[in-house]
C-alpha positions as YAML, in Angstrom:
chain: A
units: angstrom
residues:
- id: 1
  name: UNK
  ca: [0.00, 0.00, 0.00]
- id: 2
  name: UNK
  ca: [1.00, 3.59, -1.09]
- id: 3
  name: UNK
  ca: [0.47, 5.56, 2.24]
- id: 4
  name: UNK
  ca: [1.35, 9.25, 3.13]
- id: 5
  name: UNK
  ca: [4.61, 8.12, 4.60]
- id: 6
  name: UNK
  ca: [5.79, 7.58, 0.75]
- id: 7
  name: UNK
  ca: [4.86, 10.77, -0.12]
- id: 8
  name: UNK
  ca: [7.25, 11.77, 2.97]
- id: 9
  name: UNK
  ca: [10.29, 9.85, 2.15]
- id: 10
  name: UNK
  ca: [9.82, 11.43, -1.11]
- id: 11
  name: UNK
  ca: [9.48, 14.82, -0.27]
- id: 12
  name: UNK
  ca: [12.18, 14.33, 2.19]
- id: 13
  name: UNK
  ca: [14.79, 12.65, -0.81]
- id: 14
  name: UNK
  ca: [13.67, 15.99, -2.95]
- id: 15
  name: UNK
  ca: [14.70, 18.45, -0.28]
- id: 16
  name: UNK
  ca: [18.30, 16.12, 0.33]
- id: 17
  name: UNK
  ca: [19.13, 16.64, -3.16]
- id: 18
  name: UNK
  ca: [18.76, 20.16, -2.91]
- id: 19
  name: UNK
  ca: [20.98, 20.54, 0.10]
- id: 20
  name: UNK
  ca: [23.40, 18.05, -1.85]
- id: 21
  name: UNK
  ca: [23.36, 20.23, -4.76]
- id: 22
  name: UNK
  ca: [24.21, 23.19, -2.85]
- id: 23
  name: UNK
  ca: [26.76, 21.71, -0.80]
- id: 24
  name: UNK
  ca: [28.49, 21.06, -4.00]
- id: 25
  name: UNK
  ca: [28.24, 24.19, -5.57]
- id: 26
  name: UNK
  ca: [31.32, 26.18, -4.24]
- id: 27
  name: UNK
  ca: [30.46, 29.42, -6.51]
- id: 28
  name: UNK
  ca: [28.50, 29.93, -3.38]
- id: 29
  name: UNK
  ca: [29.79, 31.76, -0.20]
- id: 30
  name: UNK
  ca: [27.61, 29.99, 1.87]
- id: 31
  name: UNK
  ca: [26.78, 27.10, 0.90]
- id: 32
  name: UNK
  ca: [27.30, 25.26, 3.80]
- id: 33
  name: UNK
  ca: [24.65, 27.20, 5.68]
- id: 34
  name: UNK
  ca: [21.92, 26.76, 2.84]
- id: 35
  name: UNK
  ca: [23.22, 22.70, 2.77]
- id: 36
  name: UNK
  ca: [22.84, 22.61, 6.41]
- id: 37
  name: UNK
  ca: [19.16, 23.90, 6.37]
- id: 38
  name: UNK
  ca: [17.67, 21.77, 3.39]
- id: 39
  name: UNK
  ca: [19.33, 19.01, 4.93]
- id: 40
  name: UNK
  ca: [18.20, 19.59, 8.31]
- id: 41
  name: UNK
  ca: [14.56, 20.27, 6.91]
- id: 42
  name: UNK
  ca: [14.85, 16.81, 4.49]
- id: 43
  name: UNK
  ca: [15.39, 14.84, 7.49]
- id: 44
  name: UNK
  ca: [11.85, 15.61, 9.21]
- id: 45
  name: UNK
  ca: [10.31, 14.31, 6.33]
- id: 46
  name: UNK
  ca: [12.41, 11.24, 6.00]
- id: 47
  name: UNK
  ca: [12.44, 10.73, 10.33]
- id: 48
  name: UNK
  ca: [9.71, 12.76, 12.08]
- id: 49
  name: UNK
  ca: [7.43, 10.21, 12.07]
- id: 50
  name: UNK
  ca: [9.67, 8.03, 13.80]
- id: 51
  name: UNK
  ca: [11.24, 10.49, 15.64]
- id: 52
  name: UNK
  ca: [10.04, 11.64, 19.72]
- id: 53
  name: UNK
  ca: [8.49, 14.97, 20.02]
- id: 54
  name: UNK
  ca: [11.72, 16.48, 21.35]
- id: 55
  name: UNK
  ca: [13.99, 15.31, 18.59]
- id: 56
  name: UNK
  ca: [11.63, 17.18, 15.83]
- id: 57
  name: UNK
  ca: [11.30, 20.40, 18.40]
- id: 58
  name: UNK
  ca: [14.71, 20.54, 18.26]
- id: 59
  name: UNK
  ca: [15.04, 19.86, 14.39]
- id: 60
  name: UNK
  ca: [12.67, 23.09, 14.24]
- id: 61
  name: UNK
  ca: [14.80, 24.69, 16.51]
- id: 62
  name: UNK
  ca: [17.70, 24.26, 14.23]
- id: 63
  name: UNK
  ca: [15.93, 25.77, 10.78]
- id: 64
  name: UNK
  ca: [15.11, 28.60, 12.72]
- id: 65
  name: UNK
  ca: [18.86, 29.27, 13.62]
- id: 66
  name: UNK
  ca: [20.14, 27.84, 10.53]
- id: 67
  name: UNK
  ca: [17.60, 30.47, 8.90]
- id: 68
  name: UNK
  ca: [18.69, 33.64, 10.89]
- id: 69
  name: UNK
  ca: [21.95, 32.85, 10.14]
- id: 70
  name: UNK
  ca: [21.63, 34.08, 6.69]
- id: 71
  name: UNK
  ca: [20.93, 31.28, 3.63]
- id: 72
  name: UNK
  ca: [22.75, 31.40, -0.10]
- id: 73
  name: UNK
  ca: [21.28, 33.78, -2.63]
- id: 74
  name: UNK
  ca: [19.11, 31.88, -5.32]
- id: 75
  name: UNK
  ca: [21.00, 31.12, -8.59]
- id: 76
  name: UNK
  ca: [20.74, 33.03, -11.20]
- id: 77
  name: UNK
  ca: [17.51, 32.41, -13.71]
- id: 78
  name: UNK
  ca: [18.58, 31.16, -17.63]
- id: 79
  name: UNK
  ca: [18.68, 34.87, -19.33]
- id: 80
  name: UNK
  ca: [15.25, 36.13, -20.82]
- id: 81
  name: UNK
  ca: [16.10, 36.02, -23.81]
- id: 82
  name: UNK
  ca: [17.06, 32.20, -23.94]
- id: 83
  name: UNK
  ca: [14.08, 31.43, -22.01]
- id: 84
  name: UNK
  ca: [12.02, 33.16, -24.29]
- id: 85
  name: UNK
  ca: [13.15, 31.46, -27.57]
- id: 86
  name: UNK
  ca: [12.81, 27.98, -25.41]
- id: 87
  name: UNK
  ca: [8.39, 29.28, -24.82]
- id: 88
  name: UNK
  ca: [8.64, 30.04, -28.64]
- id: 89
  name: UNK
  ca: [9.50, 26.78, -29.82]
- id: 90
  name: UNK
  ca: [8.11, 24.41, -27.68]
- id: 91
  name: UNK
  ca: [4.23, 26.55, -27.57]
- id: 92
  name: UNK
  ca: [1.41, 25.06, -26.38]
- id: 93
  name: UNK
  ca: [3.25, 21.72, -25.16]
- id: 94
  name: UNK
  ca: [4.24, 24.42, -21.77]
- id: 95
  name: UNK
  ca: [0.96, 24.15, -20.27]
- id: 96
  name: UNK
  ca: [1.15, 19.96, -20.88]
- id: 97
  name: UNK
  ca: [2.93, 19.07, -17.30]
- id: 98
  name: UNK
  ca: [0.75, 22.08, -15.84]
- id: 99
  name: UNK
  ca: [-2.14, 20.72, -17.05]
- id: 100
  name: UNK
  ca: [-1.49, 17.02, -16.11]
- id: 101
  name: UNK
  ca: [-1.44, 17.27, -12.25]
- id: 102
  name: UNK
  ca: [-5.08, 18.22, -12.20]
- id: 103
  name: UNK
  ca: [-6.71, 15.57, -14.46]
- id: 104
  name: UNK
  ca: [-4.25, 13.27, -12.47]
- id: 105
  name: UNK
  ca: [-5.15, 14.10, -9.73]
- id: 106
  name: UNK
  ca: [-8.80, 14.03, -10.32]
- id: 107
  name: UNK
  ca: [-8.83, 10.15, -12.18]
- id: 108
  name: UNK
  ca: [-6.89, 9.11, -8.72]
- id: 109
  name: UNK
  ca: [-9.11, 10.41, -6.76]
- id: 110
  name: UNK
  ca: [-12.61, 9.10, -8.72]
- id: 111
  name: UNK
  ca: [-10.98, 5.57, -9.60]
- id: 112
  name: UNK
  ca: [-8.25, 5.10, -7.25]
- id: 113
  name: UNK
  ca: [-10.57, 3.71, -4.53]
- id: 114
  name: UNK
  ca: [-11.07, 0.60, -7.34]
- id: 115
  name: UNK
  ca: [-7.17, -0.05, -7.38]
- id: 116
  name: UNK
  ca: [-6.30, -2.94, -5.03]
- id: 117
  name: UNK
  ca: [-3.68, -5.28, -4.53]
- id: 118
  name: UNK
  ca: [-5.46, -9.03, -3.39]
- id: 119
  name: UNK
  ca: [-7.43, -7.79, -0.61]
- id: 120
  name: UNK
  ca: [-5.55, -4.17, 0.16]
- id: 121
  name: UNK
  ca: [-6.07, -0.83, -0.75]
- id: 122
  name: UNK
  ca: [-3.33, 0.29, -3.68]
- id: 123
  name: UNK
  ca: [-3.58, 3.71, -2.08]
- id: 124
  name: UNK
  ca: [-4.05, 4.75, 1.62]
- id: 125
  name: UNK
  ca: [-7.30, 5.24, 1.76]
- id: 126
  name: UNK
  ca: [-7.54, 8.25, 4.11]
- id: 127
  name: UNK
  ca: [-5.19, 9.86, 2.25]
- id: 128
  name: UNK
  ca: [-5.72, 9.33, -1.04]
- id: 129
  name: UNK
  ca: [-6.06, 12.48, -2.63]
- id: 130
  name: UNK
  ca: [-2.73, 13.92, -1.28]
- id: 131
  name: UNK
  ca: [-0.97, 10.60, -2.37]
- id: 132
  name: UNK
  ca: [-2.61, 11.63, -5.38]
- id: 133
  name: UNK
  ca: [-1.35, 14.96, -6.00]
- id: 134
  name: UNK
  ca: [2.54, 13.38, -5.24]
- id: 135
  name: UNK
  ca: [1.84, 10.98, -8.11]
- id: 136
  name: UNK
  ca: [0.55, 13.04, -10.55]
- id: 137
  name: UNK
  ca: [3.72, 15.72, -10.00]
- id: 138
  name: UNK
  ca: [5.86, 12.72, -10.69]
- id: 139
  name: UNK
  ca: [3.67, 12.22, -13.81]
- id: 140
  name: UNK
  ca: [3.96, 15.72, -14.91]
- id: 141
  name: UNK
  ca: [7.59, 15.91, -14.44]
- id: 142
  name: UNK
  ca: [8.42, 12.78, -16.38]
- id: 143
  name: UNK
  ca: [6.32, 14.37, -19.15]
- id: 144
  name: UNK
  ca: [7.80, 17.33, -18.80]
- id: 145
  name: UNK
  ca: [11.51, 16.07, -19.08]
- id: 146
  name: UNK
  ca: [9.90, 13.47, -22.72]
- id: 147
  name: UNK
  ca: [8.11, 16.24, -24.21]
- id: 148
  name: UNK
  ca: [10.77, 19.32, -23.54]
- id: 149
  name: UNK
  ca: [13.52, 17.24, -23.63]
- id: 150
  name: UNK
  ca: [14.91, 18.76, -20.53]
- id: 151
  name: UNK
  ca: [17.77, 16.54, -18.31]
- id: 152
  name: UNK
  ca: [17.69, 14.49, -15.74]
- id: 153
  name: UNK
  ca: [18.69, 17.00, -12.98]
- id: 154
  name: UNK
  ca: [16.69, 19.96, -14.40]
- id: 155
  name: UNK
  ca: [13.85, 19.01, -12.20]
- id: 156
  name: UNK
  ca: [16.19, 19.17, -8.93]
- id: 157
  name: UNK
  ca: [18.04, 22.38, -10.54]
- id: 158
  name: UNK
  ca: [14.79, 24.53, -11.36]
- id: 159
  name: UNK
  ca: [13.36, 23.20, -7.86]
- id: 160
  name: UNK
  ca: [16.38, 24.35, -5.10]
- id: 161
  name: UNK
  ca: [16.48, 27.50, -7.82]
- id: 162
  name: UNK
  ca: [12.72, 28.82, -6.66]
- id: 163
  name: UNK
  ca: [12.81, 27.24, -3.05]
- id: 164
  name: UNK
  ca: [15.85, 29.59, -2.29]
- id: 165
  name: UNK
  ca: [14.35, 32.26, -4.12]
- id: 166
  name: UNK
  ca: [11.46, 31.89, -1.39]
- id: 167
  name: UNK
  ca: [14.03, 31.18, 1.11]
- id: 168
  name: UNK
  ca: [12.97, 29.99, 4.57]
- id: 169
  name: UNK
  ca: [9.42, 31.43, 4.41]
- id: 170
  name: UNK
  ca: [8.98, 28.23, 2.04]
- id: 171
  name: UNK
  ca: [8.37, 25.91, 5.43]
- id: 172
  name: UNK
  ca: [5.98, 27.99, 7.41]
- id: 173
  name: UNK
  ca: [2.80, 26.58, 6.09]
- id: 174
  name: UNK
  ca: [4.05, 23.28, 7.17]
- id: 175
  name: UNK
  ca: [5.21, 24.95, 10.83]
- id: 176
  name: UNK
  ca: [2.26, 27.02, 11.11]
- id: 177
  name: UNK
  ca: [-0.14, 24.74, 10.40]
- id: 178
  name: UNK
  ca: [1.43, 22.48, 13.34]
- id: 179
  name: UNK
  ca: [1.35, 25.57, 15.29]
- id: 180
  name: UNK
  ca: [-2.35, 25.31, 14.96]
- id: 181
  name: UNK
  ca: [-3.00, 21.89, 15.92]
- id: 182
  name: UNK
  ca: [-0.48, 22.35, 19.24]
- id: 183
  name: UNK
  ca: [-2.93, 25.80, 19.90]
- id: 184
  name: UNK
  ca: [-6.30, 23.47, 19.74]
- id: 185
  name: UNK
  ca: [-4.50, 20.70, 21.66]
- id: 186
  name: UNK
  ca: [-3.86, 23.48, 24.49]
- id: 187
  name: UNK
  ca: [-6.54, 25.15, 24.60]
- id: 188
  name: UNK
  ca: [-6.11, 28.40, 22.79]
- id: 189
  name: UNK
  ca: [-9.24, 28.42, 21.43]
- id: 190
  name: UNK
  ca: [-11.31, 28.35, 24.57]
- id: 191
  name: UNK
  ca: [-9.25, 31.29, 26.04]
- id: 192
  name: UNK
  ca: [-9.84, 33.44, 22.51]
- id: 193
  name: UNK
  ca: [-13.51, 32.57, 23.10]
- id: 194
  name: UNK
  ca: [-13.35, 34.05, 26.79]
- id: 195
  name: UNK
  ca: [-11.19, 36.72, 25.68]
- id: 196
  name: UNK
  ca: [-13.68, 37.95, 22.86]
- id: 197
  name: UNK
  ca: [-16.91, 37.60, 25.03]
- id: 198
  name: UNK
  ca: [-15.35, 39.75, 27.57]
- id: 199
  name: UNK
  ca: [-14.43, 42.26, 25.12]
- id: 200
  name: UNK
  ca: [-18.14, 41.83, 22.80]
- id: 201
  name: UNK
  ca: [-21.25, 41.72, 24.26]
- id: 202
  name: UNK
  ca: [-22.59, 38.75, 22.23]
- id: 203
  name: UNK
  ca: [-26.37, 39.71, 22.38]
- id: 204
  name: UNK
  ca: [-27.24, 38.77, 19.33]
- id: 205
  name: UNK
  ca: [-26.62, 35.99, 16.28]
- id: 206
  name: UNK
  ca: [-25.16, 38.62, 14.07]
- id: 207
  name: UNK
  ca: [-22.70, 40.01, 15.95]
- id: 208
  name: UNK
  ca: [-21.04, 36.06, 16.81]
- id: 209
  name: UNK
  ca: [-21.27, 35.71, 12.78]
- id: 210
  name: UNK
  ca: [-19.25, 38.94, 12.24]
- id: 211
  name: UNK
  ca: [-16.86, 38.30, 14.82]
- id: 212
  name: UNK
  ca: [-16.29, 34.83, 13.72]
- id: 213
  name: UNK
  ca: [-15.70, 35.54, 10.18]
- id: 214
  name: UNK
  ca: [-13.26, 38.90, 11.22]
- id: 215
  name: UNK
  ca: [-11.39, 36.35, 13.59]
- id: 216
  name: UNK
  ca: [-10.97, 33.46, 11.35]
- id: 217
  name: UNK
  ca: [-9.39, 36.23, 8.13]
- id: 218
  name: UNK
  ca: [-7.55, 38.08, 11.18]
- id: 219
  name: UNK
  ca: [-5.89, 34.92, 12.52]
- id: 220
  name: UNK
  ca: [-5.40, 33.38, 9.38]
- id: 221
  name: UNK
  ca: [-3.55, 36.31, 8.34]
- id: 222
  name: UNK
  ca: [-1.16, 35.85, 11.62]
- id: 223
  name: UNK
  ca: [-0.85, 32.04, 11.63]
- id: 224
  name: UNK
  ca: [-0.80, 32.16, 7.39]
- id: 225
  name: UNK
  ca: [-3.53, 28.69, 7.33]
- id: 226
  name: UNK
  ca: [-7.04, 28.52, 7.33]
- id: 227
  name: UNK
  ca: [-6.51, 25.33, 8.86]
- id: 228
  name: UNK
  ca: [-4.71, 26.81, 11.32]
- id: 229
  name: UNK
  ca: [-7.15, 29.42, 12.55]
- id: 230
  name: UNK
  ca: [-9.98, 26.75, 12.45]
- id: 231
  name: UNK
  ca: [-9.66, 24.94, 15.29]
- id: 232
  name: UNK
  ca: [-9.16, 27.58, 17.56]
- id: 233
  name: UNK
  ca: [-11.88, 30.01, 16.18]
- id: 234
  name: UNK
  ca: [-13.98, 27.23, 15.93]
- id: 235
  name: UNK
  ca: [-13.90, 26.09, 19.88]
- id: 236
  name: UNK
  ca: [-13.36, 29.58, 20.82]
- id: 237
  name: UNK
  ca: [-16.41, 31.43, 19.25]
- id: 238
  name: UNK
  ca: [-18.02, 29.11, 16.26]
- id: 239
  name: UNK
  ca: [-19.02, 25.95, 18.47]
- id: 240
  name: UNK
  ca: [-20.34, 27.96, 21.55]
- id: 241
  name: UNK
  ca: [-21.50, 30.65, 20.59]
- id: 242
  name: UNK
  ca: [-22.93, 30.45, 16.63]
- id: 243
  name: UNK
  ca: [-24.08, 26.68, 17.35]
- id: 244
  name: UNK
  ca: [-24.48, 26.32, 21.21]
- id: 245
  name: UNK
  ca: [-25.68, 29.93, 22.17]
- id: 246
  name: UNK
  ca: [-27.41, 30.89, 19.27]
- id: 247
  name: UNK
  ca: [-28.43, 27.34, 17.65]
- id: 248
  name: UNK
  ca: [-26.77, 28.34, 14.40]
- id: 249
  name: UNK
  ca: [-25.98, 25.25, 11.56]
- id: 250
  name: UNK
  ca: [-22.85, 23.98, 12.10]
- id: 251
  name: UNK
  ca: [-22.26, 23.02, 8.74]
- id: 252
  name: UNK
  ca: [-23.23, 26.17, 7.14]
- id: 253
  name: UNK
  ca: [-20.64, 27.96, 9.85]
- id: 254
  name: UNK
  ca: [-17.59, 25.68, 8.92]
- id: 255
  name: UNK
  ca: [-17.96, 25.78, 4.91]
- id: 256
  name: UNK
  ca: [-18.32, 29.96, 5.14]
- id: 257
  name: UNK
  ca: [-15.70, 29.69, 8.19]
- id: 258
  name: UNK
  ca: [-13.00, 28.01, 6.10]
- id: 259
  name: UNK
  ca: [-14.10, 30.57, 3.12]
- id: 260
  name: UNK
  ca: [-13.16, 33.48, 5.31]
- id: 261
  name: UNK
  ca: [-10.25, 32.13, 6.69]
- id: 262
  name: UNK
  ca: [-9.34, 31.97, 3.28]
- id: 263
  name: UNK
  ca: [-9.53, 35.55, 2.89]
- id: 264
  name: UNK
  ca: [-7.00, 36.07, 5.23]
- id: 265
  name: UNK
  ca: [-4.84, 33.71, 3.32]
- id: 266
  name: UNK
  ca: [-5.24, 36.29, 0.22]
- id: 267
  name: UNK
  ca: [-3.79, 39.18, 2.42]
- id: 268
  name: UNK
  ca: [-0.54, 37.45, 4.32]
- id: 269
  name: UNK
  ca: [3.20, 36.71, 3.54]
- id: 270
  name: UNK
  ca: [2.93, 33.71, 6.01]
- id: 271
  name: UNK
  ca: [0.83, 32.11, 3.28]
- id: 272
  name: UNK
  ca: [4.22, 31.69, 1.67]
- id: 273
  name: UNK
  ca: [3.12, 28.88, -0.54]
- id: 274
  name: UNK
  ca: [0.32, 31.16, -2.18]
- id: 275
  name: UNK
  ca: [1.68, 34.48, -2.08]
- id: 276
  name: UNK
  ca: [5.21, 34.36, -1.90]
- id: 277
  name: UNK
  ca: [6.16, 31.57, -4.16]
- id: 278
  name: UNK
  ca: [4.25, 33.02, -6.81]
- id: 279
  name: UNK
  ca: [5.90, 36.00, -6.82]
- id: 280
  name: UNK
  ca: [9.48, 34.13, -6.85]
- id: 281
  name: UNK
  ca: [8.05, 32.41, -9.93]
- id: 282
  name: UNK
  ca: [7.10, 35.54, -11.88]
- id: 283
  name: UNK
  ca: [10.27, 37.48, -10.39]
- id: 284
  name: UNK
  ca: [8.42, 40.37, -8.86]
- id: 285
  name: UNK
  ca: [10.68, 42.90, -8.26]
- id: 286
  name: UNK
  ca: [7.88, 43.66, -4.79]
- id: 287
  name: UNK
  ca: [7.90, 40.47, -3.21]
- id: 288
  name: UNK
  ca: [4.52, 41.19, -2.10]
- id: 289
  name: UNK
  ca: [3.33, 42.40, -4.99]
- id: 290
  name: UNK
  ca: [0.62, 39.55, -4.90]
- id: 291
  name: UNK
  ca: [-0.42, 40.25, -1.88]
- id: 292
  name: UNK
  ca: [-1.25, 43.75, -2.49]
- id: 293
  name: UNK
  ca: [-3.29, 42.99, -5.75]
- id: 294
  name: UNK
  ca: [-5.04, 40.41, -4.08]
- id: 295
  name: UNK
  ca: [-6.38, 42.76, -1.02]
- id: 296
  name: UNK
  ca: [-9.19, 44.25, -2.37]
- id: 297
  name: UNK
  ca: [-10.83, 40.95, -3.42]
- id: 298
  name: UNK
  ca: [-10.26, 39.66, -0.18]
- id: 299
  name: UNK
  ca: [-12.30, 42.51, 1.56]
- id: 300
  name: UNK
  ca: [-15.02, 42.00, -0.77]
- id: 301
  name: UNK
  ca: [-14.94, 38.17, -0.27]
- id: 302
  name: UNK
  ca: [-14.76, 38.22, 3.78]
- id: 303
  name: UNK
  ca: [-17.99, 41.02, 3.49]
- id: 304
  name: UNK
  ca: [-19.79, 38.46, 1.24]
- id: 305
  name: UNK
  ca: [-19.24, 35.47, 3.31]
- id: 306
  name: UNK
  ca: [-19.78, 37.31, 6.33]
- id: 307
  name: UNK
  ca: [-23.35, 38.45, 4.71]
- id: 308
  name: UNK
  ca: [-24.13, 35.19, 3.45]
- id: 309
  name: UNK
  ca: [-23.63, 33.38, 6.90]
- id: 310
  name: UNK
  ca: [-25.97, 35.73, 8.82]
- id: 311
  name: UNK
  ca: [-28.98, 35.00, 6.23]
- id: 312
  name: UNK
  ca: [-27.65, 31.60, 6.37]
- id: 313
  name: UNK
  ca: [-26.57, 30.18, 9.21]
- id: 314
  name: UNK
  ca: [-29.58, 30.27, 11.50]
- id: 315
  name: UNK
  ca: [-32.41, 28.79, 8.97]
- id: 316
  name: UNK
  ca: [-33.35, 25.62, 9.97]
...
């Protein structure tokens, strides 16, 4: 059986090859330092799960030094030129790999239940459409490499090239989004809840809705994941006080939760993966030059949601 520990080790072989590469590289003044840190951060993927809680604390620990300590620049992107002759020629066949990961990821997900191997599951079933989404990249590059007739390494190249570009901000959403689940294990939630009630006098349904959406954007913007901010708006203010005070539907209140956490999402650097990468990709010269085009959306999508779970949310 495929499980999500495969889609570990290989995440975890990815980021060793960068920190190989780099160690190898002696153009680089430091090299070591940037080695050190993909290392370090390839080895909670390829041990965390077997590892005790201290050991990973203080593998986290060590990125964070590792990353004050100052990481090697990004190499240098083919010239413009070069890479513009290379879109010429090759066309439409670009948007091939692109478009592969989706319709991938979508036949896994539909069919992949069917695929067995005697009696067990091909794919883990409880995480099969994240297994799915590591196959179908390995799809898409394989295709990629046929059809553009790129090397071997290119992959790894092109890969530590944009992951240093983002630099260290490229593993918050994984640290954040344990930060979440270690807030909800301790309670944060329940203290936010006291915190807000103190501070809002909750006297009617409307006012929980509006503070619940504002809180979920607000604390998605600080901890950079929806998923994050869930569980602790949800205990906090959601649960008690949308569902238990004002006998609001719970289900309505987590899909439009999650959609306004998402706004928050639209407006934060933290949300490295979707704001910052991006703007490696494209070579902003504003690094958050996504983030400030994407603002005004995200207003107007928080205001909606926030509207459309106060008609919503109490109808029974």
């Amino acid at each position: 059986m495929i499980t999500l520990e495969h889609v570990y080790i290989m995440t975890g072989i990815m980021f060793a090859a960068f920190a190989i590469g780099r160690a190898l590289d002696r153009s680089s003044a430091r090299r070591w330092r940037s080695a050190a840190f993909w290392g370090t951060y390839a080895l909670s993927f390829l041990a965390g799960s077997h590892l005790p809680d201290l050991a990973n604390g203080m593998i986290l620990m060590a990125l964070v030094v590792l990353a004050a300590s100052g990481l090697a620049s990004a190499d240098a992107a083919a010239p413009i030129a070069e890479r513009r002759e290379a879109a010429q020629s090759n066309g439409n066949r670009l948007f091939v790999p692109a478009l592969t990961i989706p319709v991938v990821v979508l036949l896994v997900a539909v069919f992949g239940k069917k695929l067995h191997i005697g009696s067990a599951a091909l794919l883990e079933p409880a995480h099969r459409t994240l297994i799915a989404l590591a196959l179908a990249v390995l799809v898409a590059l394989a295709l990629g490499c046929a059809l553009l007739r790129a090397p071997l390494l290119a992959p790894l190249r092109e890969g530590r090239r944009l992951m240093e570009a983002v630099g260290w901000a490229a593993v918050l959403p994984q640290t954040l989004a344990s930060l979440g689940a270690l807030f909800a294990a301790a309670g944060v939630g329940r203290v936010v809840g006291q915190l807000v009630t103190q501070a809002i006098p909750m006297t009617n349904g409307s006012i929980a809705v509006v503070t619940y959406t504002l809180g979920m954007a607000m604390f998605t913007v600080i901890m950079g994941n929806a998923f994050a901010a869930f569980p602790v708006m949800t205990a906090g203010i959601g649960l008690p006080l949308i569902v238990g005070r004002f006998g609001g539907d719970p289900v309505i209140m987590s899909a439009l939760g999650m959609l306004s956490g998402f706004c928050g999402t639209l407006m934060t650097p933290m949300a490295a993966n979707f704001n910052i990468v991006p703007a490696a990709l494209l070579e902003l010269p504003d690094r958050n030059g996504v983030i400030k085009v994407q603002i005004p959306s995200a207003v107007l999508l928080l205001a909606a949601n926030t509207a459309l779970m106060a008609l919503c949310v109490y109808r029974r």
